[in-house]
LOZAKOL-379177 format. One record per residue (C-alpha): residue in one letter; x, y, z. Coordinates in steps of 0.001 Angstrom, whole numbers. Layout:
REM LOZAKOL-379177
('a'; (X; Y; Z))
...
***
This chain:
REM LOZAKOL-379177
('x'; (0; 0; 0))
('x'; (2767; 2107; 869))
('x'; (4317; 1559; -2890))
('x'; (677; 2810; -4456))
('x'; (62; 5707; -2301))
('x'; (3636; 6735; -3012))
('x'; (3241; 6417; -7175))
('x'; (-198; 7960; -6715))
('x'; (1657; 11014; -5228))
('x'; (4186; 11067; -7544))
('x'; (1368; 10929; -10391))
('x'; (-558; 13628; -8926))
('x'; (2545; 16163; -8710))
('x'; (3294; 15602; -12435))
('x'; (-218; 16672; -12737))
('x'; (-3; 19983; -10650))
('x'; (3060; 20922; -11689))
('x'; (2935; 21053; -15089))
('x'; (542; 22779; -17640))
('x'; (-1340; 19753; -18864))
('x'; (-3593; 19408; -15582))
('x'; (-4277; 23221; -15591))
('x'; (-4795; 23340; -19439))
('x'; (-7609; 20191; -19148))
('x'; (-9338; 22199; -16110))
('x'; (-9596; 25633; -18018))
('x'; (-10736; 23506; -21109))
('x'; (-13454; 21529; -18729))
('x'; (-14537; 24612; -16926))
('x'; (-14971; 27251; -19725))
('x'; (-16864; 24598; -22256))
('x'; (-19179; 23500; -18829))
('x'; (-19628; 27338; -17948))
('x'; (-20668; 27700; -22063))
('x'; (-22964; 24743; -22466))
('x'; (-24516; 25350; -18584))
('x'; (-25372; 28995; -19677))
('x'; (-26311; 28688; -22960))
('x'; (-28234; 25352; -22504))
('x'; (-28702; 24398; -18813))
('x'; (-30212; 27952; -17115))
('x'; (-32821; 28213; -20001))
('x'; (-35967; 30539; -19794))
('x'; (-37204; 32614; -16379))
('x'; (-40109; 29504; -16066))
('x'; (-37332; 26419; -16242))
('x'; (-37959; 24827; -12930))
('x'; (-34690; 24782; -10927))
('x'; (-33940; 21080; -10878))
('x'; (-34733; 20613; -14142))
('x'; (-31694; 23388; -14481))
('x'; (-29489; 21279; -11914))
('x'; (-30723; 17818; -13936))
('x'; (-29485; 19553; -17452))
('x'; (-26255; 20611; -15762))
('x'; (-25852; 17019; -14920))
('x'; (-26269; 15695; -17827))
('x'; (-23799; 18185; -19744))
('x'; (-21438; 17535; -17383))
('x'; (-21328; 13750; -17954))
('x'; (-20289; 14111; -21781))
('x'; (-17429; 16451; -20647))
('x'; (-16177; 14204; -17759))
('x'; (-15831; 11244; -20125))
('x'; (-13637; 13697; -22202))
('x'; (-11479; 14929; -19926))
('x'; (-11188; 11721; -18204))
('x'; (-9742; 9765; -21531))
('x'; (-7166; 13214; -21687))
('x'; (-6116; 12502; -18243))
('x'; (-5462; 8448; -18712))
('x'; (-4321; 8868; -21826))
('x'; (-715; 10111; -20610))
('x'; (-321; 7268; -17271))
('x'; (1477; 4322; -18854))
('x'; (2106; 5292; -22432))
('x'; (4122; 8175; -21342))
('x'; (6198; 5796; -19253))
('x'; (6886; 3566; -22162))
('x'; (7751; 6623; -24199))
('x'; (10302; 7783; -22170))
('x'; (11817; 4564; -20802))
('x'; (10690; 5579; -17428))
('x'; (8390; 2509; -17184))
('x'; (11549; 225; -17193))
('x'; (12366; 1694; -13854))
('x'; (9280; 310; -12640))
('x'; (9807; -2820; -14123))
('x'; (12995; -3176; -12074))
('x'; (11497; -1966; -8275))
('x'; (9914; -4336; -5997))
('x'; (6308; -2890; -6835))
('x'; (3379; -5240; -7802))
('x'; (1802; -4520; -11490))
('x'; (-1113; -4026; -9248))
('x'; (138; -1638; -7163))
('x'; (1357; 660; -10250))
('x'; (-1964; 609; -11563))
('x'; (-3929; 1432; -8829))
('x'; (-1494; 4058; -8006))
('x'; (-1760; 5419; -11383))
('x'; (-5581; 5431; -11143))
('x'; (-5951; 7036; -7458))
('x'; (-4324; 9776; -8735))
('x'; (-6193; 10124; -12039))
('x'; (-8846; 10416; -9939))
('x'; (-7832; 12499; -7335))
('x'; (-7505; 14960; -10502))
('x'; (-11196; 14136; -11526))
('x'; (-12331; 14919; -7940))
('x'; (-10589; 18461; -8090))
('x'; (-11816; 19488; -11429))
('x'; (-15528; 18299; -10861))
('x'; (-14994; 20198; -7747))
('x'; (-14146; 23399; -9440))
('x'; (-17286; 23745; -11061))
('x'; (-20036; 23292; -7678))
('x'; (-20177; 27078; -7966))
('x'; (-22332; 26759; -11192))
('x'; (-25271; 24561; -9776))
('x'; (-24947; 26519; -6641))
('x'; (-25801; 29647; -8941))
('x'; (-29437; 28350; -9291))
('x'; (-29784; 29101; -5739))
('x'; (-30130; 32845; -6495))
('x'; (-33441; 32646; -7998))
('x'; (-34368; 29122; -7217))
('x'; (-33765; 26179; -4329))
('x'; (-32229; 23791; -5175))
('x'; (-32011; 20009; -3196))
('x'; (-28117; 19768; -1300))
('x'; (-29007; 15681; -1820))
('x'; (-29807; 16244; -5504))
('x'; (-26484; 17987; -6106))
('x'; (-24901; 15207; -4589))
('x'; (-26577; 12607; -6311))
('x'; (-25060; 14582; -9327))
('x'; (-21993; 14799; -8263))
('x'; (-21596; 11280; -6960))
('x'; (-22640; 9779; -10328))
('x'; (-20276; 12399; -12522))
('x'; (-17607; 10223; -10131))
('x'; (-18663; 7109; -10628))
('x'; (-18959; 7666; -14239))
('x'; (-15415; 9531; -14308))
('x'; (-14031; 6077; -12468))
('x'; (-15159; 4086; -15319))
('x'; (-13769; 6499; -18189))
('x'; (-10542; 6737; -16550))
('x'; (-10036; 2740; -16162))
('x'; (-10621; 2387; -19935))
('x'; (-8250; 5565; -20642))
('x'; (-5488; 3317; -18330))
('x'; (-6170; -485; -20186))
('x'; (-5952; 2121; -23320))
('x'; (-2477; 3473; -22281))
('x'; (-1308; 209; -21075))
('x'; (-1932; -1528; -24950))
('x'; (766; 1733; -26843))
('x'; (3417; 3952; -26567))
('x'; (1939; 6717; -27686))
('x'; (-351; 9009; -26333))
('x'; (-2047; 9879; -28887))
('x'; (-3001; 5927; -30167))
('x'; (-4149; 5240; -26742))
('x'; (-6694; 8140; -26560))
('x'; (-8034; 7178; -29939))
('x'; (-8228; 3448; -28378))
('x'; (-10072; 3979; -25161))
('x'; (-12675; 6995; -27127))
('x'; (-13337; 3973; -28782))
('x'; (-13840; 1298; -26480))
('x'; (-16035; 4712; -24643))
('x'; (-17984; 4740; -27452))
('x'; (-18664; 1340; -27416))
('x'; (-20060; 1340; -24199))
('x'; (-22088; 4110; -25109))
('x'; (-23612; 2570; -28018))
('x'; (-24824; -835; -26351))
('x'; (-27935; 1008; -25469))
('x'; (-28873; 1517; -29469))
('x'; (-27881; -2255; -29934))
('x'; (-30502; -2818; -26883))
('x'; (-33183; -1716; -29473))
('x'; (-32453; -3482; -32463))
('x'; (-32198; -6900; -30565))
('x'; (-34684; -9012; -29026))
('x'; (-34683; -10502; -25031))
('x'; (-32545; -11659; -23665))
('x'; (-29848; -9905; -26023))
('x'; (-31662; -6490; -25802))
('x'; (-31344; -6496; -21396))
('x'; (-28054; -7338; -22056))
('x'; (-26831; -4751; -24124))
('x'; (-29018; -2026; -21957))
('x'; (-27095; -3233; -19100))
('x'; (-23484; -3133; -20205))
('x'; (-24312; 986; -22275))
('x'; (-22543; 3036; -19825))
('x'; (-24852; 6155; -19578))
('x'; (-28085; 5573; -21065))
('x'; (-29378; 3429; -18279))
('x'; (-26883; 3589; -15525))
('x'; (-26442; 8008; -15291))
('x'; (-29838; 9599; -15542))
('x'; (-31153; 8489; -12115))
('x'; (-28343; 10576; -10500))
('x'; (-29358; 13203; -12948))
('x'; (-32472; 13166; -11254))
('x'; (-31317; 12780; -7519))
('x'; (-31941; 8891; -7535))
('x'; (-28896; 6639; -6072))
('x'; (-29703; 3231; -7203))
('x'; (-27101; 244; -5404))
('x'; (-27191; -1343; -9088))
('x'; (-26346; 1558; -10876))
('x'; (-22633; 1857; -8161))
('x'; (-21901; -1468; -8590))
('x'; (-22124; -1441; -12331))
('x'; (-19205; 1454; -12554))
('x'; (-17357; -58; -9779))
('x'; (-17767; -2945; -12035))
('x'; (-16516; -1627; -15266))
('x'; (-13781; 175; -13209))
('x'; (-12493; -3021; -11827))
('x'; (-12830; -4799; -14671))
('x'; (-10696; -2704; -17257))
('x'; (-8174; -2050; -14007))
('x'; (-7717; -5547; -13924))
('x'; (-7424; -5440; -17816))
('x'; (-4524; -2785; -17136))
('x'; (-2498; -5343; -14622))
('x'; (-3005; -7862; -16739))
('x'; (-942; -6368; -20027))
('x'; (1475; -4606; -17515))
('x'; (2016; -8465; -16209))
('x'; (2415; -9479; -19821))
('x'; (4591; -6803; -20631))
('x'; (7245; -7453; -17823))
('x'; (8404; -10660; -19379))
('x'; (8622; -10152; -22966))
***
């Protein structure tokens, strides 16, 4: 444990201390603040969680985003550099470097998504808004930031390059997304299946709405664990070519 808190705090640093954290927070905050005021506030008669609800579900697309441009960079950029070999060599479990890697990532996640409370607390001006509701939100934008990030780390553990292994997880993203479409075009039991495994269109909107449903947490711890495991797995490989 001491070996993954220790990479995880070494991860985070290269994130603070450099420009690409503070770039990917400017980017996430002034295209939120955009879409939330052009799109989410609406007319005077918009009912103020349906404002908090929209904000929610803005935010979602954006977190995926920025969550495949902040995996993107954890083991490729090791590999590119050589760095990763120094890894290789230390007494520290494949395991350990990838859940180091992640805790960090989201650390990050946590501290952009908490940049922007300010803009659903803005409703409270002219409207009231539900404290649970905005942590429904929040909770779920976490939960579905967890998930993103493990298949931006699986994607960085399969290249070299950054660049390859943001166009690899997007996809396997989009993927996810697009189970729920293949849920319509197939019959039961195929069609629950594929409703299941989409990654938003079933799983997000009830914390849109201020709902926390148990299945809804396991399925992204789920799909977190899952592509983590993925992660180990080729890092395990790796090692002994």
């Amino acid at each position: 444990m001491n070996a993954t808190l220790l990479i995880a705090r070494r991860e985070l640093s290269s994130y603070l201390r450099s420009w690409t954290g503070y770039i990917v927070i400017a980017l996430a905050l002034f295209i939120d603040g955009i879409l939330f005021n052009a799109m989410a506030l609406g007319g005077p008669d918009k009912r103020s969680s349906d404002v908090i609800s929209q904000f929610f579900n803005l935010s979602s697309g954006l977190v995926m985003i920025a969550a495949v441009a902040i995996a993107m960079r954890l083991l490729a950029e090791e590999r590119q550099t050589g760095t990763i070999n120094l890894l290789y060599s230390s007494p520290v479990h494949d395991g350990a470097i990838v859940l180091g890697k992640y805790l960090a990532s989201i650390t990050f996640l946590a501290i952009l998504l908490g940049t922007t409370v300010f803009m659903p607390l803005l409703v409270m001006v002219h409207g009231k808004i539900s404290p649970g509701h905005i942590a429904s939100g929040y909770l779920g934008l976490l939960l579905l930031g967890s998930a993103a990030l493990s298949i931006g780390l699986f994607g960085s553990s399969l290249s070299r390059s950054q660049i390859v292994a943001a166009v690899s997880s997007s996809v396997m993203l989009v993927a996810l997304l697009l189970c729920f479409n293949l849920s319509r075009v197939t019959e039961r039991p195929f069609s629950e299946l594929f409703a299941s495994l989409a990654l938003w269109n079933q799983h997000f909107p009830p914390f849109m709405s201020g709902v926390v449903h148990l299945r809804d947490v396991v399925y992204y711890g789920a799909v977190t664990y899952v592509f983590l495991f993925a992660a180990t797995r080729v890092l395990e490989a790796r090692r002994w070519r």
